[in-house]
C-alpha positions in Angstrom: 56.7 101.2 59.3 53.9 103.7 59.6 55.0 107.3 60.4 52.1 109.3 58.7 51.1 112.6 60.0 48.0 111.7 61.4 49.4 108.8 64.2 52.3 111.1 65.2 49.8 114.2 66.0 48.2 111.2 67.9 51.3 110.3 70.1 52.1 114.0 70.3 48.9 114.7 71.8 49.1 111.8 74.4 52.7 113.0 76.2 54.3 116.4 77.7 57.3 115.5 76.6 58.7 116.5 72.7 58.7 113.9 69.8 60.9 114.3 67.3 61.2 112.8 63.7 63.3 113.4 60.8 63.2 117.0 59.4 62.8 119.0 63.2 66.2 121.0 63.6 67.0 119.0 66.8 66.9 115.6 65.4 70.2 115.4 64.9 71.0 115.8 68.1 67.9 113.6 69.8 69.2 110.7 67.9 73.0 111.3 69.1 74.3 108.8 71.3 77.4 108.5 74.0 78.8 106.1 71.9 79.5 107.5 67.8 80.0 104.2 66.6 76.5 103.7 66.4 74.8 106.7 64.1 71.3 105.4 63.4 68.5 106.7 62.1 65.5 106.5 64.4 61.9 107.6 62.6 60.9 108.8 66.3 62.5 110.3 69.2 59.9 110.6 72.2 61.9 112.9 74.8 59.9 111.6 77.7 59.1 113.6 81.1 57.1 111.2 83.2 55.5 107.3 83.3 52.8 108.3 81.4 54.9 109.4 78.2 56.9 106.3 78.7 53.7 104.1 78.4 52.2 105.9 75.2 56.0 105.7 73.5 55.4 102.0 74.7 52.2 101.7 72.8 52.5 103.5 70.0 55.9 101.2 68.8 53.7 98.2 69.5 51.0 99.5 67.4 52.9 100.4 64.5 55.2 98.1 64.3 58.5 99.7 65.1 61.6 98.4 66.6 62.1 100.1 70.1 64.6 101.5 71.9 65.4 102.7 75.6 67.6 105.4 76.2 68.3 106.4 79.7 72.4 107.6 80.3 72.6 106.6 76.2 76.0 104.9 77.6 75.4 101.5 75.9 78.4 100.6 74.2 76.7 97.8 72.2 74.1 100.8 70.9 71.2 99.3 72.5 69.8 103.0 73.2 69.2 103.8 69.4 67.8 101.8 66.6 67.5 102.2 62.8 63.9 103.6 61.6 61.9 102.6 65.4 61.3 104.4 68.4 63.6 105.5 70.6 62.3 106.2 74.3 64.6 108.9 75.4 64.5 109.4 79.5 67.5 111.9 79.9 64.6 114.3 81.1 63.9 112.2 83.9 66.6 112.7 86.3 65.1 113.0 89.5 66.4 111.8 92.8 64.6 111.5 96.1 66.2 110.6 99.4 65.4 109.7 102.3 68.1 109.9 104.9 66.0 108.6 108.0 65.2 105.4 105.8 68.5 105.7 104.2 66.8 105.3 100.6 66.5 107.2 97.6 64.1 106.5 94.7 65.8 107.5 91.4 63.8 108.3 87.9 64.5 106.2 85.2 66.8 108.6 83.0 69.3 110.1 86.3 73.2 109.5 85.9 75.4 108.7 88.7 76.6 112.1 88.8 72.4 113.0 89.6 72.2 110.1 92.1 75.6 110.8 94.2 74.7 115.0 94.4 71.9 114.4 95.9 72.7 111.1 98.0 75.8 112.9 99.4 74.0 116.2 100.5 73.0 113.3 103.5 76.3 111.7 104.0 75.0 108.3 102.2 75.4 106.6 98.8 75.3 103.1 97.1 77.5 101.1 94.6 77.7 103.3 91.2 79.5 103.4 88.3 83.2 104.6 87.9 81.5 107.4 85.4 79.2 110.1 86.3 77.3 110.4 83.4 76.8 106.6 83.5 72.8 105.8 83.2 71.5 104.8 86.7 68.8 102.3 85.0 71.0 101.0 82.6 74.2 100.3 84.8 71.7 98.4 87.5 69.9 96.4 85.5 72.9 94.7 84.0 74.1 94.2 87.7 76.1 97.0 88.8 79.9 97.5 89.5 81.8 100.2 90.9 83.9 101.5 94.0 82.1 100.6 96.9 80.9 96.8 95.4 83.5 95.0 97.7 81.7 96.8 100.8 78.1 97.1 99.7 77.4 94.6 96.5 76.4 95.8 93.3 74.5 98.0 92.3 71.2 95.7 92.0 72.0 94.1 95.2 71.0 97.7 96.6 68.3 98.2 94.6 64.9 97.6 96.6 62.1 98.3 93.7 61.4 99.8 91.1 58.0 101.0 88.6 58.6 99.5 85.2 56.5 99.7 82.0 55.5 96.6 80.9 55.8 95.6 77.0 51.5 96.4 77.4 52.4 99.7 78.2 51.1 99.1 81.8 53.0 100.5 84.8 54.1 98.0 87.6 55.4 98.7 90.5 57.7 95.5 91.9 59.6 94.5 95.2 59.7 91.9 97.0 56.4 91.3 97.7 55.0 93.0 94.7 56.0 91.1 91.1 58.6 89.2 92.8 59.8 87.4 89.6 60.3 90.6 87.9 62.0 92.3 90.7 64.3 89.4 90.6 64.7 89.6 87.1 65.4 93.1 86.7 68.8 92.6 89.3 71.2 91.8 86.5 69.0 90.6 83.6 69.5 93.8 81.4 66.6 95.6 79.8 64.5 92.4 78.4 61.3 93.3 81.1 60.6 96.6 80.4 61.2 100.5 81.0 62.4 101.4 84.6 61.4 104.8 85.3 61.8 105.0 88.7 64.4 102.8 90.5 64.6 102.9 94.7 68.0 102.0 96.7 69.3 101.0 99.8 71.7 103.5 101.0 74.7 103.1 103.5 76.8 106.2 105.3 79.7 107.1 102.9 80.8 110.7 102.9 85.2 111.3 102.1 87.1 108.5 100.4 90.7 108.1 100.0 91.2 107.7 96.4 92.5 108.0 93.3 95.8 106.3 90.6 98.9 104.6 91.3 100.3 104.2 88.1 103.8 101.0 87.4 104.9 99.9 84.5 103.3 97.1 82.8 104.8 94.3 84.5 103.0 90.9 85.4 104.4 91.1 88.8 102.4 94.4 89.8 98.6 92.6 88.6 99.8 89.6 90.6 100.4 91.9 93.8 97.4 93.6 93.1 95.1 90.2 93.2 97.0 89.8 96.4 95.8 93.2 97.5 92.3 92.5 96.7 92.4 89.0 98.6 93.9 90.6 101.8 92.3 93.9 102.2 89.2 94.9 103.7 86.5 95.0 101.8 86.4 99.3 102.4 89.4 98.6 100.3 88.5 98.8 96.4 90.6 98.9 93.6 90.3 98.7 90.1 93.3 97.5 87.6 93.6 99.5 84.6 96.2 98.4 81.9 96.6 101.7 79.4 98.9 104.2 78.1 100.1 106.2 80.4 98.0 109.7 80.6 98.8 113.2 80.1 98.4 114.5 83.8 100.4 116.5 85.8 101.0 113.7 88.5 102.4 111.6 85.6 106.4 112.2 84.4 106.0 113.3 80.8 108.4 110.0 79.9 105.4 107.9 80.9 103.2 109.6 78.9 102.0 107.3 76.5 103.3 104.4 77.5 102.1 101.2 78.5 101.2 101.1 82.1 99.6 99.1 85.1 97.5 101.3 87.2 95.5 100.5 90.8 92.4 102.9 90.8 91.4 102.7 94.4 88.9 104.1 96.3 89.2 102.9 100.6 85.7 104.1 102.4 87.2 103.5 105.8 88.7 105.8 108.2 91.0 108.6 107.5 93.8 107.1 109.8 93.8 104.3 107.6 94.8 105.9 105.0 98.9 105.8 105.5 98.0 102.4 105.6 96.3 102.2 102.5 99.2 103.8 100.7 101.6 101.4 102.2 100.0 98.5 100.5 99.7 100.4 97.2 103.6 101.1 97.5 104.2 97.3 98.2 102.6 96.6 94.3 105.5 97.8 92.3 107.6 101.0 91.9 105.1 104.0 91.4 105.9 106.0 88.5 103.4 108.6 89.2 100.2 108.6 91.5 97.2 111.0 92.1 95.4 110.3 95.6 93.9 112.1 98.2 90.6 112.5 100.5 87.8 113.7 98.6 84.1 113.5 98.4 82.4 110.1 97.4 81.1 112.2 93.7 84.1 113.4 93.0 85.9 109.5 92.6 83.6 109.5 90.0 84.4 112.4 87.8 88.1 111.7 87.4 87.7 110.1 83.9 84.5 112.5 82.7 87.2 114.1 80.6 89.2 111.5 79.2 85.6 109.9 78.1 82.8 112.5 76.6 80.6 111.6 74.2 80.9 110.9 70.7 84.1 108.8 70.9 83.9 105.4 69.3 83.9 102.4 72.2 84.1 97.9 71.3 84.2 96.0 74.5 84.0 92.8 75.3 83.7 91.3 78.8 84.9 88.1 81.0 84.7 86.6 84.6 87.1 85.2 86.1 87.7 83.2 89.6 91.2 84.2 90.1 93.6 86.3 88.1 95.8 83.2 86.8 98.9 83.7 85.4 97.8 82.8 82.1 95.5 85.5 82.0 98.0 88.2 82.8 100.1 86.9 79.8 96.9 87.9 77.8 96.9 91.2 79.3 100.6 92.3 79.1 100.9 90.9 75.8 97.6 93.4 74.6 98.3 95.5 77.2 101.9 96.4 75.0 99.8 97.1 72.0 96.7 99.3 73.4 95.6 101.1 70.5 94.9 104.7 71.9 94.9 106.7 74.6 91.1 106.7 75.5 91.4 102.4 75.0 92.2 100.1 78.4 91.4 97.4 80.1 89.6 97.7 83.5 89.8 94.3 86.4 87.2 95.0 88.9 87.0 93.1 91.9 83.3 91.0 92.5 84.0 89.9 95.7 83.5 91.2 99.5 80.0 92.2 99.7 79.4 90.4 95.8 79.7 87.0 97.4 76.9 87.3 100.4 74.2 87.3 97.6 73.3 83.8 96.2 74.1 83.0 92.6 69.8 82.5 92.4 68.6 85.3 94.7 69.1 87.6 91.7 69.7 87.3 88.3 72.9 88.1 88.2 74.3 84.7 87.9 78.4 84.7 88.5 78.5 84.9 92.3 81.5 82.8 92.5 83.6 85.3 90.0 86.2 87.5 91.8 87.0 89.9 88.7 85.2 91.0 86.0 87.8 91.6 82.8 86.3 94.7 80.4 88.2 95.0 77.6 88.2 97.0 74.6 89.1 99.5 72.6 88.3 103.5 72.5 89.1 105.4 69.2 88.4 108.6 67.5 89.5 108.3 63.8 86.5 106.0 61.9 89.4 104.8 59.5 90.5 103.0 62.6 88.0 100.9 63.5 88.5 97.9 61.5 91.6 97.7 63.1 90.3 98.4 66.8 87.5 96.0 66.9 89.7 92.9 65.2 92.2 93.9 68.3 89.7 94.1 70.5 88.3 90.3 69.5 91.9 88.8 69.1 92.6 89.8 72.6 88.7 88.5 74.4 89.6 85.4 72.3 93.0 85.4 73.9 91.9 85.5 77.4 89.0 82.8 76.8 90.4 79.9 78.2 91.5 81.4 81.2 88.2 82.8 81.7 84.7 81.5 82.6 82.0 81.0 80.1 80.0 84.3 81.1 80.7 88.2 81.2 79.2 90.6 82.5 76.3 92.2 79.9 77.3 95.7 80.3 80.3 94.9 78.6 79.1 92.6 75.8 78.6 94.1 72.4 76.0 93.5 70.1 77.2 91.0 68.6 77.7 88.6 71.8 74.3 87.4 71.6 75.5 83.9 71.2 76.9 84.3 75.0 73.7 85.8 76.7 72.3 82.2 77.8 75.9 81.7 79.2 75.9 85.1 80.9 72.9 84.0 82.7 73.8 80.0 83.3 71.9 78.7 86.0 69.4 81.7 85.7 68.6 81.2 82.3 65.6 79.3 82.3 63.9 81.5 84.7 64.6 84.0 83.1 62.9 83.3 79.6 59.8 82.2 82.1 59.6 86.3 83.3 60.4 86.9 80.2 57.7 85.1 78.6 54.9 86.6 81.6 56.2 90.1 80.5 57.2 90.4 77.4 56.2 87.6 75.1 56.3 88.9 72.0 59.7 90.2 72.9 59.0 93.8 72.4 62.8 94.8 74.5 64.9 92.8 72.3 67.8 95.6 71.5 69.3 94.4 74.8 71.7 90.8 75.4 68.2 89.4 74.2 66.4 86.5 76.1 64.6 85.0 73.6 61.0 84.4 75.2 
């Protein structure tokens, strides 16, 4: 590791942005991430503010030696975006978003959250599949595919993406579509961060303005996630909902005796028309008896602020993730049975439906290989206390080990943790070997490996 005085005035002369390294009164907070499980100890912190900073941050790790890391939202739960005594690229000053309403596009810098994205996107009445968080990393959540409210009408997130200008491991800047680097367009649609540094992403965009949205909360009963596949199968694919097993929260809208208690909850989000709404509720009624519920019309942004609060930074996340092509019985034993004994509030298990809009993509025109899942299990627990996380993560791998055999072999690699490496090449399946083959163009020395690696 070589951190002398002399190369660091070097990479301080060739960006705008700040570095920081160990000693400056704001390293403690440059090397903070979302997730406070992981407190590392980067040597440098290179606060980008274009490409250009990007590419010398690039170069400089290469040429001494250090292990990098990309940090765009910093929402990695496996603590991907920081790394022990390396670099750390840090884009949270890149959060620019450009649309175009005639085209219906908008071209995103590499470091904008959701939150960025649909403010500006919604000024125009448009937006594209996004995360259920605002302050979810747009680069981060695409490149691992992409799930979120309007999937079942739109696909994911990468399925919308239309290019994008990545640095290279040479620190070179290439600009891919379809016609441009088509292998590396193709691999950057679900195969993670292994190709490089998007800093600037560009999306197909489709009309979306209200939503009817919100909670219905039941009790945790095997009956209500059977109803709700139902729902899923029979709806329309404006009609998205996500099942979240938790204790009940502390909200108004929730009867204090539920509070805390285990509970079934269909986090829907329906981007048809208004009159449909009574509808909507109808079928949300027919899942169980409703204990407490929160929905109403809204703006698109505002579906995804309603958990901000209950998940800011510095709380301690383990996940694990699962596909699945139907919700068998089986696997709702699993989830009752865990679902009885979630650890903490801030912990829950979240079903999202893959299907819809998911399934018009093949499994090979991307790299995002499960395009015959329905639901995508992400598990896990959510803690405060550090004393508790021996206990969290051993619940968190008894359960994922639980709902293995009614499961396929893959998950999605947004919710993998670090040490899931073993399952990357079935994450990918059919798309592996391709995969390493970009992989190998790009990167071969595998300069992004603090990612669900492909090995080159």
């Amino acid at each position: 590791m070589t951190t002398t005085t002399e190369p660091l005035d070097t990479l301080r002369g060739a960006v705008r942005g700040t570095v920081v390294t160990r000693g400056d009164p704001s390293y403690d907070v440059s090397r903070r991430v979302y997730n406070a499980l992981h407190d590392r100890r980067p040597a440098v912190v290179v606060h980008a503010v274009d490409a250009a900073d990007v590419s010398a941050a690039v170069r400089y790790a290469r040429e001494h030696a250090l292990p990098l890391a990309v940090r765009g939202g910093s929402h990695s739960v496996a603590g991907f975006g920081t790394v022990d005594d390396g670099l750390v690229v840090d884009l949270s000053r890149m959060r620019g978003v450009r649309v175009d309403p005639e085209a219906r596009t908008a071209r995103a810098a590499g470091g904008a959250t959701w939150g960025d994205f649909n403010h500006a996107t919604h000024a125009f009445g448009l937006a594209t599949t996004g995360g259920v968080v605002s302050t979810t990393g747009v680069g981060g959540l695409t490149l691992g595919g992409g799930m979120g409210h309007l999937a079942r009408r739109s696909g994911l997130s990468c399925d919308n993406l239309v290019a994008a200008d990545v640095v290279t491991a040479e620190g070179t800047l290439v600009a891919c579509d379809a016609e441009r680097h088509p292998d590396l367009f193709w691999a950057l649609r679900g195969g993670g961060g292994n190709f490089g540094v998007a800093v600037s992403l560009a999306y197909r965009l489709q009309p979306v303005s209200d939503v009817f949205g919100g909670l219905s909360c039941y009790p945790l009963d095997g009956d209500v996630a059977r109803a709700w596949a139902r729902l899923i199968a029979d709806s329309p694919e404006e009609l998205n909902s996500i099942l979240v097993i938790a204790l009940g929260p502390e909200e108004p809208f929730l009867p204090e005796r539920w509070h805390g208690r285990p509970i079934c909850a269909a986090f829907t989000c329906f981007s048809g028309p208004e009159t449909e709404d009574g509808k909507v509720l109808a079928r949300l009624d027919g899942l169980g008896p409703v204990v407490g519920r929160f929905m109403e019309r809204m703006p698109y942004p505002v579906i995804n602020t309603l958990f901000d609060e209950q998940l800011p930074p510095g709380l301690r996340h383990y996940w694990k993730g699962r596909f699945s092509r139907e919700l068998s019985d089986g696997a709702i034993d699993v989830h009752m049975e865990f679902g009885g004994t979630m650890p903490s509030m801030e912990s829950d298990t979240a079903i999202f439906p893959i299907d819809g809009a998911c399934h018009r993509v093949g499994p090979e025109e991307t790299a995002f290989a499960y395009r015959d899942a329905v639901f995508s299990h992400s598990i896990g627990a959510t803690w405060t206390d550090p004393a508790d996380s021996e206990h969290d993560i051993a619940w968190t791998r008894a359960y994922d080990e639980a709902l293995r055999p009614h499961t396929q072999e893959g998950g999605y690699v947004n919710f993998m943790d670090a040490d899931d490496q073993d399952r990357t090449r079935g994450n990918y399946r059919q798309n592996w070997d391709r995969l390493r083959t970009v992989k190998r163009r790009y990167d071969p020395d595998n300069v992004f490996r603090l990612n669900q690696n492909i090995v080159p």
